[in-house]
N, C-alpha and C positions, 0 to 999 in steps of 0.2 A: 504493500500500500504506500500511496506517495506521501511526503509530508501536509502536501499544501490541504488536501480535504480534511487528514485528523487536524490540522488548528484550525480548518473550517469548524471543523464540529467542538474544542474547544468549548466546555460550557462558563459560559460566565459566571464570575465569581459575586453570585450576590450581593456579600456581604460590604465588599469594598465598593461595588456601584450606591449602595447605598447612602455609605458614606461620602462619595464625590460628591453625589446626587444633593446632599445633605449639606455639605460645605458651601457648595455653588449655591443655592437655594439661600444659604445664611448671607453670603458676601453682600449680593448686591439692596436688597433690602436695609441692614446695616449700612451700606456709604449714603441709599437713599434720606433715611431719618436722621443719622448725622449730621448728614452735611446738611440738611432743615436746619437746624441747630446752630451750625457753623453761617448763615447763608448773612445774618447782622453784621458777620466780624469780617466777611468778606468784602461785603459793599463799603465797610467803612476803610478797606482797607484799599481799595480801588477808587474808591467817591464814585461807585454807580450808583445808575437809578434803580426803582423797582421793578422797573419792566426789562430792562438787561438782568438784573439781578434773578428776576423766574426763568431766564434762557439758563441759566447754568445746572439746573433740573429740566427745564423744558429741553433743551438740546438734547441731553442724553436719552430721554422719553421718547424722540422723534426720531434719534440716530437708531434705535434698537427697535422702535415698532417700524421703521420705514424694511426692517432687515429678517425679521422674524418669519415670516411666511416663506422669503425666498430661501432661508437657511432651513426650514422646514423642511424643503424638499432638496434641498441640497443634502439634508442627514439622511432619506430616504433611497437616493442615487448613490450616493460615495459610503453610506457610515456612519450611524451617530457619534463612535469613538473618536474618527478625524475633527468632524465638526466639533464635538465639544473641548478636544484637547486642543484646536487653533483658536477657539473664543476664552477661553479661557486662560491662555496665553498674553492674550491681546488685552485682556481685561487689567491683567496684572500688570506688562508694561505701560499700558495708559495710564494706570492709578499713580506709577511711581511718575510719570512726568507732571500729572496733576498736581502732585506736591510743589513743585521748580515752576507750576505758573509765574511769569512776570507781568500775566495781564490778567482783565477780566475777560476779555477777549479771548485769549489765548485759552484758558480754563474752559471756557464755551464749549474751542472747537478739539478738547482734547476730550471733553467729555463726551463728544459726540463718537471719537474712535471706543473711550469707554463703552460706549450703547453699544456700538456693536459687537465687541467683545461678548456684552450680556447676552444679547440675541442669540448667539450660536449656543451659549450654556443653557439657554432658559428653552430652545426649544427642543433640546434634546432629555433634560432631565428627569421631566416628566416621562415624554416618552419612552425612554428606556426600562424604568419603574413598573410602567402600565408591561411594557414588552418579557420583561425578564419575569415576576414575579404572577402567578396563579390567582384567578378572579378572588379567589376566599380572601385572598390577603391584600387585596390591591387598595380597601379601604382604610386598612391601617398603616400600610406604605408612606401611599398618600398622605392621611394625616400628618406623618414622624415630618413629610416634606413639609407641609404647610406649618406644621409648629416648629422649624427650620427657618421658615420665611416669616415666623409670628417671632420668633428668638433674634433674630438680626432686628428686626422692627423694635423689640425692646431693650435691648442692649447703645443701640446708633444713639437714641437722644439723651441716655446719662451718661452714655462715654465721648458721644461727640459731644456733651456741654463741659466734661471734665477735662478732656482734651483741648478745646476751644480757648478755654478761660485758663489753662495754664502752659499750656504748649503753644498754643497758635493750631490755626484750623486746618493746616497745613499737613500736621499730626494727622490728623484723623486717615488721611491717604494714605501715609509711611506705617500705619498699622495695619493696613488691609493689606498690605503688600505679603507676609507671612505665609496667611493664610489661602492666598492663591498661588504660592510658590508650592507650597502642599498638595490645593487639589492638583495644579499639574506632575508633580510628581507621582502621586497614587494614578492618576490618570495612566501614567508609562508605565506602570506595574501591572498594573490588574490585565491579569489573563482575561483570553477568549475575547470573541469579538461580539457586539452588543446591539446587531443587528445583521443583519444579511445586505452588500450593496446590492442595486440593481442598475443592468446597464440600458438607462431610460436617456432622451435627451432634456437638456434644461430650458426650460420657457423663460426667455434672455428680457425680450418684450413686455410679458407679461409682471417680469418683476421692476421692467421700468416706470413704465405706466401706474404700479401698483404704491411705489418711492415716492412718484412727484405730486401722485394724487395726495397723498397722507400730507407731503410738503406744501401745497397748496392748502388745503384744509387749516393747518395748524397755524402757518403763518398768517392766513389770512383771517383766522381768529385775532390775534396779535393785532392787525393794522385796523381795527372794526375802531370807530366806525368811519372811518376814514373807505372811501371809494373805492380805493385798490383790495383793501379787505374782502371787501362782497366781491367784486372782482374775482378775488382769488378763490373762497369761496366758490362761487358759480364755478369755477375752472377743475375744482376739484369734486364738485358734484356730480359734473360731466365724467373726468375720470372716473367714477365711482360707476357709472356706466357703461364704459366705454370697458373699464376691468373686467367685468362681467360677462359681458358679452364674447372680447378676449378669450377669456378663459371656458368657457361656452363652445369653444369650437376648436380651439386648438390640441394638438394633437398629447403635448404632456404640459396639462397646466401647473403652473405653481402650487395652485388652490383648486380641490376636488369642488366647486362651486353647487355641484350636484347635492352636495352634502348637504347644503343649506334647503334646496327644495325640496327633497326626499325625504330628510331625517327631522324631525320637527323638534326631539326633544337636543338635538346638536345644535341647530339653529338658537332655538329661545334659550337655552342655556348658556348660549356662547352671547346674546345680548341682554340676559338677566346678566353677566360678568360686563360688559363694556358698561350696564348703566350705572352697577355697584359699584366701578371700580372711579365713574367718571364721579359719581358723588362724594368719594369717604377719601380718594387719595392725597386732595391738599388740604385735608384739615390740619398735616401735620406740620404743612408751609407756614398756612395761613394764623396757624395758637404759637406757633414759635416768632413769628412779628408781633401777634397781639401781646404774647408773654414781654415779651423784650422790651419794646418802642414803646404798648401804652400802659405796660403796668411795669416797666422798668425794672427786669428779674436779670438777673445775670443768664449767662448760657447753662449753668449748670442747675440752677434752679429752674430752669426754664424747663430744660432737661428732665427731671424729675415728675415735675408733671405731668409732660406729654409720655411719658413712662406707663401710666395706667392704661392707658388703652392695646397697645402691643401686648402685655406681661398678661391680661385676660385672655386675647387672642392667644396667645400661646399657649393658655393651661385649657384652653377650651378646643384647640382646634383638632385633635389626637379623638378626643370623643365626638365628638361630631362627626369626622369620618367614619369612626366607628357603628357610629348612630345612622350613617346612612348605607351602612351594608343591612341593614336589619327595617330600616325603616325608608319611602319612597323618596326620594334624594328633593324632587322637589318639593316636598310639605316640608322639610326642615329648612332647606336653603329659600323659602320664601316665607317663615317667621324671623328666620334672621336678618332678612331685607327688612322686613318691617320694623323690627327693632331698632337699625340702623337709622330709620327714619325718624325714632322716636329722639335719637341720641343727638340727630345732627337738629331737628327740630329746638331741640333745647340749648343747643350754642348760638340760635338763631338771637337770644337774650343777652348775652355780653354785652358790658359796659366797662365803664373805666372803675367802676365799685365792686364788679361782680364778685362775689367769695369763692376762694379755692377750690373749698369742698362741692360749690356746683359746678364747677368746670370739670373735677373729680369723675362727680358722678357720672356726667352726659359724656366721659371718654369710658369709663366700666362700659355703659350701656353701648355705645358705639360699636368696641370692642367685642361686646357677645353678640350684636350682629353680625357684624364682620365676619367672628369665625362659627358663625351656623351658617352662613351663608357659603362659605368660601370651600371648604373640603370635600361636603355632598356636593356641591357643585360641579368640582372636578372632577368628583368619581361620578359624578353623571353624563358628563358627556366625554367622558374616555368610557367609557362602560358602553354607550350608542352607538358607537365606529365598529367594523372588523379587524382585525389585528394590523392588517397592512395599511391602514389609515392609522395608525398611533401618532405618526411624526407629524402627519399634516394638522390631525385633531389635536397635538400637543401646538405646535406652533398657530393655530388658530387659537386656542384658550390664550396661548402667552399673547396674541396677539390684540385679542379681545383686553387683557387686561392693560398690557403697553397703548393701546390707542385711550382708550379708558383713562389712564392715568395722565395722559398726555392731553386728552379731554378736559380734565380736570383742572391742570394747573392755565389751559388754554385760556377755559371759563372766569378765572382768577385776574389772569393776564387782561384780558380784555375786562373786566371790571375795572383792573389798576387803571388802565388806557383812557378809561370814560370816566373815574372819579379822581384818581390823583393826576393822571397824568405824566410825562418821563421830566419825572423831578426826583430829587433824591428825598428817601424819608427821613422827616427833622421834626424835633419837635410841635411845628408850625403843620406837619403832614399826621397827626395825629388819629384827630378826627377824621379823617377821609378815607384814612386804613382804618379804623372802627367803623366806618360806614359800608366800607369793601366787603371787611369778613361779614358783616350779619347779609349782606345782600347775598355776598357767596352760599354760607350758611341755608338760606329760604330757597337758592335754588338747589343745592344739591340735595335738603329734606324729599322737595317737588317732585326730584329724581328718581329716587329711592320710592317713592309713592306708587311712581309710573310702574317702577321695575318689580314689584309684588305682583304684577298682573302678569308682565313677562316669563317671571321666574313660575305661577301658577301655567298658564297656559302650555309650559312645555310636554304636557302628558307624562306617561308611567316611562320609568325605567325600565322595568322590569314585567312580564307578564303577571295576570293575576291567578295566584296560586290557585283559586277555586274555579276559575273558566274554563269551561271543556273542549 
């Protein structure tokens, strides 16, 4: 027998995929909250405005969702192991130049090679997880991940405020570096391979068209309401068509598009995720200015705070997936939307008096929606797919949540645009950033309202036990 088919058959090593799967899962979520944290001491440290100052999460959010779907199928064609081991790579060199920004500019467009880096990790991680590991177990898998990605969420805002306030924010980059020098190392260890390539061609087109749409959309949120905005806008609405269509007919799309007509609980599950993620992701922007600017906390107090909502999500999100091997993925992932609703509903109330302990509470409640929502969700629509869809239906969820979140800080972005304006915030900008967040705040509750219908509508997972 030759060598080459026994390391074809080579079985993967569990144990270690889960652990990469785990590490990757913790990194990027931890630089996200963090550098929340960090984002005061940055602007002060540049004299930008507010609206360059959300490009330096927005970048990264647009560089990785405009990449996801294409690197989807590029894990698909070549390999998840190549794809994850070169994003992951890329991740960890960006971060370390991240540190050596000598502009705010420059930070933007490194964060954007950052995003891509995450792209290749995020839409393989899943997938692999869903690939390697037997249905029984796929919900507790799942889980360990998302309480992975709930663990970097609550670690980034008290060690990016620790770090911040006596390192400089610059720290917070030179400590991530570690820990992706790690996952690439276990990465070159672990035996067997983690998927089967196939030798398919790659839709070049389709992923272009697919970039400048998501780039048109986001930016032209940014320039609202300025002309060119809607402009943009409209140009990316048309793309959003034009994609469709594309992929509709050509012969190896990026995106199985069919998925979305055919499979309904893949579809609504994959926009109950775009609307949750477009409403609840810059809370953690927008309480880390409100903490800082109008009630004047330091980073690390600031820190602490914003602390309680991740540290729930994490002890909550292991049961939850648990909870939806046993129970229908969407009755639990659409009481958790609604909570969610409850949580953002009540930050709608901030003032320049409001007491701790109700800022407290409305991130606890946040938090238990977040992660009721989040775990059955993913085991519901990787549960929908056939096996040979894992990568596409993984990079579609990560994609659903990258546009989602990108969605989010967009919505923020064009608030700042229409109430403060590209002015730096100053004492004198006080009020205006209190008038942002509660605006912010009522629309993403509104969101979250919407998305209880979505998250309902997707139908059963699962057939029903007692139908003949």
């Amino acid at each position: 027998m030759s060598p080459s088919p026994a390391k074809e058959h080579t079985a993967p090593d569990r144990r270690c995929i889960l652990i990469i799967a785990t590490v990757a899962s913790f990194l990027t979520p931890f630089m996200s909250s963090s550098i929340n944290i960090a984002l005061p001491a940055i602007g002060a440290e540049f004299a930008t405005d507010a609206i360059l100052l959300g490009w330096v999460q927005t970048a990264y959010l647009l560089a990785s969702a405009i990449c996801l779907v294409p690197f989807g199928r590029l894990a698909d064609i070549q390999g998840m192991k190549k794809i994850f081991l070169t994003g992951i790579t890329i991740f960890t060199l960006s971060t370390i130049l991240c540190a050596f920004s000598p502009s705010v500019q420059a930070l933007v467009v490194i964060r954007m090679a950052q995003g891509v880096g995450t792209a290749m990790t995020a839409v393989t991680a899943v997938a692999v997880l869903t690939a390697v590991f037997p249905a029984g177990e796929r919900g507790r898998v799942l889980g360990i991940n998302v309480a992975a990605v709930y663990t970097g969420l609550s670690m980034g805002p008290f060690l990016g405020g620790v770090l911040t306030q006596h390192f400089g924010w610059r720290s917070i980059f030179l400590t991530v570096v570690p820990l992706g020098l790690l996952a690439v190392a276990l990465t070159l260890r672990a035996r067997g391979e983690w998927s089967t390539p196939r030798d398919e061609p790659f839709d070049r087109t389709g992923s272009v068209v697919y970039g400048a749409t998501l780039l048109a959309l986001m930016y032209g949120l940014t320039l609202l309401p300025e002309v060119a905005g809607f402009v943009l806008i409209a140009v990316g609405v048309v793309g959003i068509f034009f994609f469709v269509w594309w992929e509709s007919h050509t012969e190896s799309p990026i995106l199985q598009v069919r998925l979305f007509f055919e499979n309904h609980v893949f579809t609504f599950s994959n926009l109950a995720a775009l609307i949750n993620y477009s409403a609840t992701f810059a809370v953690g922007f927008l309480l880390s200015l409100y903490l800082q600017f109008n009630r004047g906390l330091d980073p690390q107090a600031a820190g602490l705070i914003l602390l309680a909502q991740p540290v729930v999500q994490t002890l909550i999100s292991p049961a939850a997936g648990r909870l939806s091997d046993r129970v229908e993925p969407r009755i639990v992932s659409s009481v958790g939307m609604a909570i969610s609703a409850v949580g953002l509903a009540m930050l709608t109330a901030l003032t320049e008096e409001t007491p701790f302990p109700y800022i407290l509470l409305s991130l606890v409640i946040l938090g238990t929606g977040y992660a009721l929502f989040s775990s059955p969700n993913t085991n519901a629509i990787m549960s929908s797919v056939e096996k040979r869809y894992y990568g596409v239906a993984s990079a579609t969820l990560a994609t659903s949540r990258q546009v989602g979140m990108m969605l989010s800080m967009g919505i923020v972005m064009m608030i700042f645009s229409v109430v403060i304006g590209r002015v730096a915030i100053t004492p004198a900008e006080h009020a205006p950033l209190l008038e942002s967040t509660a605006l912010a705040f009522m629309l993403f509750a509104a969101l979250c309202v919407v998305g209880v219908f979505f998250s309902l509508a997707r139908g059963r997972v699962r057939e029903d036990p007692h139908r003949t």
